[in-house]
N, C-alpha and C positions, 0 to 999 in steps of 0.2 A: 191480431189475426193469426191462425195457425198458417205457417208459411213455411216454404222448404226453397233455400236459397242454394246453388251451386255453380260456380264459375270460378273455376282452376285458374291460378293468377291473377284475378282482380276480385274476389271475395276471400279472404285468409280465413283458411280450415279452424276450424278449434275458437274461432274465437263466438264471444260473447255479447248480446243485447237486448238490453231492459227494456228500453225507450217503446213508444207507443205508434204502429204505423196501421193504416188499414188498405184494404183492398182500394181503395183511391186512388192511393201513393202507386199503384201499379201503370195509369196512366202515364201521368207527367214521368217517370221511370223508363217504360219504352218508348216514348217519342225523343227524351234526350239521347237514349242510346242509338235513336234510326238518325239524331241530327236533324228531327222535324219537329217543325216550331208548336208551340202550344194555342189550339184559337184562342181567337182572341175577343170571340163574342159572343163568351160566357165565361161565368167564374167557375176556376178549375180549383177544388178545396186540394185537390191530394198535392203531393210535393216529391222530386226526384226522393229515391232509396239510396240509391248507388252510395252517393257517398258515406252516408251512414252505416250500410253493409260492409263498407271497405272500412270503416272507422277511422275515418277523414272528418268527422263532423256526430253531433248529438243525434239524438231520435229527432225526425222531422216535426214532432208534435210534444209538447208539453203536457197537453188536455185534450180530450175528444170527448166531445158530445153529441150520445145518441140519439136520436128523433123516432120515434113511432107517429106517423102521419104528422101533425102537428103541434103532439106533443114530446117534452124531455122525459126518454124513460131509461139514460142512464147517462153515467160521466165517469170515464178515464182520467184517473191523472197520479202518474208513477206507477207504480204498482197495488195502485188500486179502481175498485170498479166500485159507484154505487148506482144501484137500480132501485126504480121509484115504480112502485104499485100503485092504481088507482081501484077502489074501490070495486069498481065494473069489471076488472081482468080478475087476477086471479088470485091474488093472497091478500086483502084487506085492509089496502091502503100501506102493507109494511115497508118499508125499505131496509134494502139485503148489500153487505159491503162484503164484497171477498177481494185477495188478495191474487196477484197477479204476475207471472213473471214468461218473460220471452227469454229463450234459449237458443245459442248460436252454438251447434255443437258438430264439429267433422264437415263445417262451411255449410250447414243446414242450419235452418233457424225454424223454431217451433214454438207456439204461445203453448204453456202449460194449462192454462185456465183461461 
């Protein structure tokens, strides 16, 4: 997700990150930082940032996959995306792989693609 990170002393300027998060991850993020618990009844997919931001730890996610209503029309994993076309949308059944990288740069972090 295109994302712009900044907090002088607990995210370090300049650096760097690949790893895979989505707007999700922004939940469970601000409730550990208020010290308020996460409910507990429902499944929360997203997962604290912080420490991955601080680079205390990996991307919170290995793989993501996308959902269009109830079907998969795409899947994250490393620096790669592929998106699945069905016949009915718009390109003919194709599937399209582009490459993918997140940028942590002057303690801002940006998806290039």
């Amino acid at each position: 997700m295109p994302f712009v990170a900044r907090w002088p002393g607990t995210i370090p300027a300049g650096a760097v990150r690949d790893g895979i998060a989505t707007i999700m991850d922004l939940f469970p993020t601000y409730l550990k930082q208020a010290e308020a618990p996460l409910p507990t009844d429902r499944v929360i997919d997203g997962r604290d940032l912080l420490p991955y931001l601080k680079g205390e730890q990996g991307a919170p996610h290995e793989d993501f996959h996308y959902y269009y209503r109830n079907r998969l029309f795409a899947v994250r994993s490393g620096n790669w995306k592929a998106h699945f076309f069905e016949k009915n949308l718009t390109t003919q059944g194709r599937v399209r792989v582009v490459q993918c990288k997140m940028i942590l740069k002057g303690g801002s972090v940006s998806n290039t693609r």
